[in-house]
N, C-alpha and C positions, 0 to 999 in steps of 0.2 A: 257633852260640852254645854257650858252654861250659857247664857242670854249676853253676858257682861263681853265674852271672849269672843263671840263671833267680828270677823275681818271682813269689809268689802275693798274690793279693790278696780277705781274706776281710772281708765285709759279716759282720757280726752284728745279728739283731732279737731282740728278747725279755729274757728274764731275765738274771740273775747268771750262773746257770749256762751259758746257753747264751755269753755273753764267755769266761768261762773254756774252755770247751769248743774257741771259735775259736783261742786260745793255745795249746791243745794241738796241735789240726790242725796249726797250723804248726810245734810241736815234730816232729811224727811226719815232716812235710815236710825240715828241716834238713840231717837225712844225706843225702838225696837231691838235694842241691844249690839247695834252695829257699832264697831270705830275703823274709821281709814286705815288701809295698810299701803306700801309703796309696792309693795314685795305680790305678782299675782300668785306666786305657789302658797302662801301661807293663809290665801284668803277664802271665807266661806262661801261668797259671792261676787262674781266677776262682773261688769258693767264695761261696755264700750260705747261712750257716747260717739258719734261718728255725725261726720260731715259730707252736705252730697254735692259742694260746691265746686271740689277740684276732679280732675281727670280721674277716672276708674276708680272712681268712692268704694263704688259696691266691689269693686274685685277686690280692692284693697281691705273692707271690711270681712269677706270671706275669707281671704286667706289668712287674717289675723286668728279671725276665729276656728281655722285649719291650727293653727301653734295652738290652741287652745287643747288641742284633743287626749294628748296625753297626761295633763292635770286635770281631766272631768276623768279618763280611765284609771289614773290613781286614786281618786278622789270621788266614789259616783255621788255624795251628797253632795258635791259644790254644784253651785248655782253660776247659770250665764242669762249673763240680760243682753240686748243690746237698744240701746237708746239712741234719741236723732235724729237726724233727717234721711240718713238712710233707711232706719227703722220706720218712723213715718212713710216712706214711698215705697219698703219693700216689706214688710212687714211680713206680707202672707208668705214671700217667698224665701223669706230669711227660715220661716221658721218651715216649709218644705223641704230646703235643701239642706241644713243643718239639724239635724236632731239632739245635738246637746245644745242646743239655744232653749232656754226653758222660760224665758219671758222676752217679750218685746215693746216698748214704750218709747213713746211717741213726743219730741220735745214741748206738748202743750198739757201735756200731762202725765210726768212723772211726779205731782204731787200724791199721785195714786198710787207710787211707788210700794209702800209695805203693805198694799192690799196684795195688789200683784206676787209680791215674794212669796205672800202667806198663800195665794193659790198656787206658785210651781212648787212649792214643798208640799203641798198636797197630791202634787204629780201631773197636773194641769200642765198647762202652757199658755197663760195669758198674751194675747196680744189687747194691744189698747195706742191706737194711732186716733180716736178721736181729736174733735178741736172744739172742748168743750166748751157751753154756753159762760162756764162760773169763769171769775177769775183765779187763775190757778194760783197766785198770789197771796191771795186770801185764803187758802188751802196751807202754804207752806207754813211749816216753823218760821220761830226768831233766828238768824242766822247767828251762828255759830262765833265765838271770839273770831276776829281775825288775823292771820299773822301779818303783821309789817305797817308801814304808815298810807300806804297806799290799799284801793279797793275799785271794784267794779260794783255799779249798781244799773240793773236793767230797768231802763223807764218805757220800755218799748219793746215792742216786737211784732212779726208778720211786714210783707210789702203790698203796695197797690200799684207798681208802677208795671210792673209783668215786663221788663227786658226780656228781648228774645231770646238770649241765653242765659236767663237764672231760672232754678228750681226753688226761689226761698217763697215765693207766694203759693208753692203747693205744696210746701214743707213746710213752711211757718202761719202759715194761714193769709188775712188781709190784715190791715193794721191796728194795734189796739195797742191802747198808752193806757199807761198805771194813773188812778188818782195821785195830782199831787203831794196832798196831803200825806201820804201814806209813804213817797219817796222821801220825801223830806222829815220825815219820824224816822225814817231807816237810815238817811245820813246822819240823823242826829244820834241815833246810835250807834253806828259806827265811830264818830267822832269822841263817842264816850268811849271808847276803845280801843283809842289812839290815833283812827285815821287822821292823818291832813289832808290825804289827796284822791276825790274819786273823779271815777268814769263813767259818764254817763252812757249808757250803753242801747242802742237798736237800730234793726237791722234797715233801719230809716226815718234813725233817730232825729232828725230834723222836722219830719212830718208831727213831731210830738206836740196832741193839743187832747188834753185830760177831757174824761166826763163833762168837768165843768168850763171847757171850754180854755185852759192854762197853756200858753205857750209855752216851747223849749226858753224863747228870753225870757219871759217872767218866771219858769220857774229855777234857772240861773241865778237871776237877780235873787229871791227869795233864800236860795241856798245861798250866797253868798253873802249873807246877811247870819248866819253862823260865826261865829268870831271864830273859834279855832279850828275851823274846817281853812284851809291856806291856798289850794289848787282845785280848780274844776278842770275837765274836760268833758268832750261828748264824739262819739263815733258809734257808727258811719253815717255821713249826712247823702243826700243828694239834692245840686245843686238847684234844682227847679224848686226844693224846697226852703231854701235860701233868702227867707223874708227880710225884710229890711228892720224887723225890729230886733233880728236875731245879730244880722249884719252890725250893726248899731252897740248892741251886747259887746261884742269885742273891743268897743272902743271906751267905753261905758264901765265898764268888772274888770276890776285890776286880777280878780281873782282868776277870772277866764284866761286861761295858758296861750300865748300866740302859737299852737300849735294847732293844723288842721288836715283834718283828712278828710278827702272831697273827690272821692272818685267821678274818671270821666270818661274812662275804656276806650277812647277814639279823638281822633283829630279830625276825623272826618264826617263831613255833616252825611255826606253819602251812607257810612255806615254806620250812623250816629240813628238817622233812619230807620235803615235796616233791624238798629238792635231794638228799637223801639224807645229810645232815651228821651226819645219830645224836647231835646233843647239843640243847642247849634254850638259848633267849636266859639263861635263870637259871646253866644249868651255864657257859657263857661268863662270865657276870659274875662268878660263884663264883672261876673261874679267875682270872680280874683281879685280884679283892680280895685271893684270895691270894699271889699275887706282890708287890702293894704291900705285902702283910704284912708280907715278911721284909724289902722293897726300896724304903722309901717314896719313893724320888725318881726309880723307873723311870719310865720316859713310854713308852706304845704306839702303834703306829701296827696300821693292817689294811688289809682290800678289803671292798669293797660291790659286789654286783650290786644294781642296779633294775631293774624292769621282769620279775623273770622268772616265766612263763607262769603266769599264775591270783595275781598278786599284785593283792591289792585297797589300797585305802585304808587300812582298816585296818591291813595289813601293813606299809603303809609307812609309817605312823604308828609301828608298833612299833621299827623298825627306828632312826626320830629318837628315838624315846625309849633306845634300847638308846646312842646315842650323846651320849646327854648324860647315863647313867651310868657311862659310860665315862669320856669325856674325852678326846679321843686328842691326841697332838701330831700328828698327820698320818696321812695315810690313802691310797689308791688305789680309787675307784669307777667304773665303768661300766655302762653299757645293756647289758643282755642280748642277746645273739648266739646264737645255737642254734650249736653244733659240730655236724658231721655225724659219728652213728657213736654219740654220747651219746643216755643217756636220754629225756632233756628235747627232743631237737631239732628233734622234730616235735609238739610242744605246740602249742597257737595262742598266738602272740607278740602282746604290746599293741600296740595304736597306739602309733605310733613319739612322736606330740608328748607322751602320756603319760607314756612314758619319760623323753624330755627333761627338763621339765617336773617330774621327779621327782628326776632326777638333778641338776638345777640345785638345789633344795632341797637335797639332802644335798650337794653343795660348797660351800654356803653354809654351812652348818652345822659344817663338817668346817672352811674356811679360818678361821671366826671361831675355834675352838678351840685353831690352831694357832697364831693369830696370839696369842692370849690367852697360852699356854706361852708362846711366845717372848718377849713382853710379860713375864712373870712370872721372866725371867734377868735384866730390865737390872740391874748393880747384885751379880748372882752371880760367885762362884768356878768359874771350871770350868778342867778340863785340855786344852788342844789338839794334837792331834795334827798338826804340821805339813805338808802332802800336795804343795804346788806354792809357787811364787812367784805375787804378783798383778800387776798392769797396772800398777802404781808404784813408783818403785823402794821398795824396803826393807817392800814389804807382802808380807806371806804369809797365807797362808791353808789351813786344816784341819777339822778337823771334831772337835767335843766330845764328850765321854761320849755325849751324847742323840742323836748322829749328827748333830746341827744346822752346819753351815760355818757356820766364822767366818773373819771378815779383819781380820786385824791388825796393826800397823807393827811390824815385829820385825826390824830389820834387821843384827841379831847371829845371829837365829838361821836353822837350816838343815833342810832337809827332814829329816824323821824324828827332829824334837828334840819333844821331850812340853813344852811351856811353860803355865803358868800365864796367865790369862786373867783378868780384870773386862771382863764384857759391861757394856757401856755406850749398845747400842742396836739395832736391828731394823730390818731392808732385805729388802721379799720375803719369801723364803726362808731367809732368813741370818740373821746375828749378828754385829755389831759390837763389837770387844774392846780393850782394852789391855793389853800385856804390863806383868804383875810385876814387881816388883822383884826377883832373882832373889837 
């Protein structure tokens, strides 16, 4: 088989970043004769980049790579990687207990990807969970054209804050921001590309202050001085890093989306505590209020845990009240899982129907609210940013200011056209529109 024809084929779970991240993989792959497949039976080399943030990562990463077993016995030259943060935490034991895993890498240096390859084809089995001194950054290729008018660009990564239930600061390292300069040469290419709309991306993206000292607002402001770059955003912030010039930014950059995601896992200062969050259900709110200050028609979305270890009644009463002074248009909640390696994860866990049980309350809470926003556009102006065609002719469909998709009959217009909209009504998740008269 020639160089031109070999397939890799990479699974992604998890976050924003960890998509982006599989993009790259297969950037660093290209020179070395790799191109994407969809399809994992046709490929030369298999890749799972994996996430160790939700309940049973690792067992869920194992038994994926159990479905793996009969395309490596068809197949004994394919290749299996697996990439991540479960790679990074289990690394040694991924590759003890799996013997068709033929390399393992580590999310702060898959730039080192086609060395690696070039050793399991030699019959090796690299592992490589380093958290290298270089910036991996500076390692990778030019990315790849991109398909659509939208894009993710990571200006960030690793946490300092060590909540008692996350593994991202022993998975992603401590925190380190991209030179500005550098982000900003890569939106400018992307824009040459077609982007209008990126996302600024890390995993406490807020914290973001360059080498030289660059804020996440100044380097908003700076990007938004791009003429045909049209939409910014940035996720996931946390609030204690919620400066006031960043605050200000929203009211400041028309470019800046009134969308935010601003997780806060808790109403209660009690386990607010416990997780280790260092703010107070009031300093959260504080921060709300002041972003609708300068931005009244922002809409927030966050995360909830329930259920975590010594959460009583009360707490979780706090925590419904904390969200009906919020308000949110949408949210992300889950039962409590212990991580292995954190704080928290030898706590004694509630009874599991507890959790439930608690967790059904607050999605009941959380979908009435969303539904209610959504409820409270029919009838509005909004901008759409067009992303795909839909399942009939002449509909398209994109996503508004507030991130909400909508679908609309527009059958002049084409992907990556900014069009005017009158929502006219609500499905699920979405939003139903009519195009303007332009």
């Amino acid at each position: 088989m020639s160089s031109a024809t070999k397939k890799v084929y990479v699974k992604s779970y998890g976050c924003q970043m960890n998509v982006l991240d599989s993009e790259r993989m297969i950037d660093t792959l290209v020179p070395q004769g790799y191109a994407a497949t969809s399809e994992a039976a046709e490929a030369d080399l298999i890749l799972l980049n994996t996430c160790h943030i939700r309940e049973r990562a690792s067992e869920k990463t194992f038994h994926e790579l159990g479905r793996l077993r009969d395309l490596k016995t068809a197949n004994p030259d394919l290749l299996i990687g697996v990439a991540g943060c479960v790679a990074q935490a289990e690394g040694a034991e991924i590759i003890r207990r799996m013997p068709l895993v033929d390399l393992v890498v580590g999310p702060q240096s898959y730039f080192r990807l086609p060395d690696l390859v070039t050793q399991a084809q030699s019959g090796n089995r690299p592992v490589d969970t380093d958290f290298p001194a270089e910036d991996k950054f500076d390692h990778l290729p030019r990315r790849r054209a991109v398909k659509g008018p939208t894009a993710f660009v990571t200006i960030q990564e690793g946490c300092d804050k060590f909540c008692a239930f996350c593994v991202v600061p022993y998975t992603r390292g401590n925190e380190v921001s991209r030179d500005a300069q550098k982000i900003i040469a890569e939106v400018n290419d992307l824009v040459e590309h077609g982007v209008s709309e990126v996302s600024l991306l890390g995993q406490n993206v807020n914290a973001y202050r360059d080498p030289n000292g660059v804020t996440l607002a100044q380097l908003i402001h700076e990007l938004a001085k791009i003429k045909r770059l049209k939409r910014i955003r940035y996720t996931t912030s946390h609030p204690n890093d919620m400066g006031a010039d960043l605050i200000a930014a929203h009211g400041e950059i028309e470019k800046l989306m009134p969308q935010l995601h601003l997780p806060v896992q808790s109403g209660s200062d009690r386990i607010l505590k416990l997780m280790n969050r260092k703010h107070t259900a009031a300093d959260y709110v504080r921060c709300i209020q002041k972003l609708r200050d300068v931005r009244p028609d922002i809409i927030f979305s966050s995360d909830f845990i329930v259920g975590f270890p010594g959460e009583t009644d009360d707490d979780f009463a706090a925590t419904l009240e904390l969200i009906d002074a919020v308000n949110y248009g949408s949210a992300f909640s889950f039962k409590y899982s212990g991580r292995p390696g954190t704080p928290a994860a030898d706590r004694p866990s509630l009874p599991l129907e507890v959790m439930d049980a608690r967790l059904q309350i607050l999605q009941a809470k959380i979908t009435a609210q969303q539904h209610a926003t959504q409820n409270s556009m029919i009838g509005r102006d909004v901008t759409v940013l067009i992303e795909r065609t839909g399942r009939h002719a002449g509909q398209m469909t994109g996503k508004s200011e507030h991130m909400y998709p909508v679908a609309v009959s527009a059958p002049d217009a084409r992907i990556g056209d900014l069009v005017r909209v009158r929502i006219t009504g609500t499905v699920a998740n979405s939003l139903l529109g009519e195009v303007l008269a332009r």
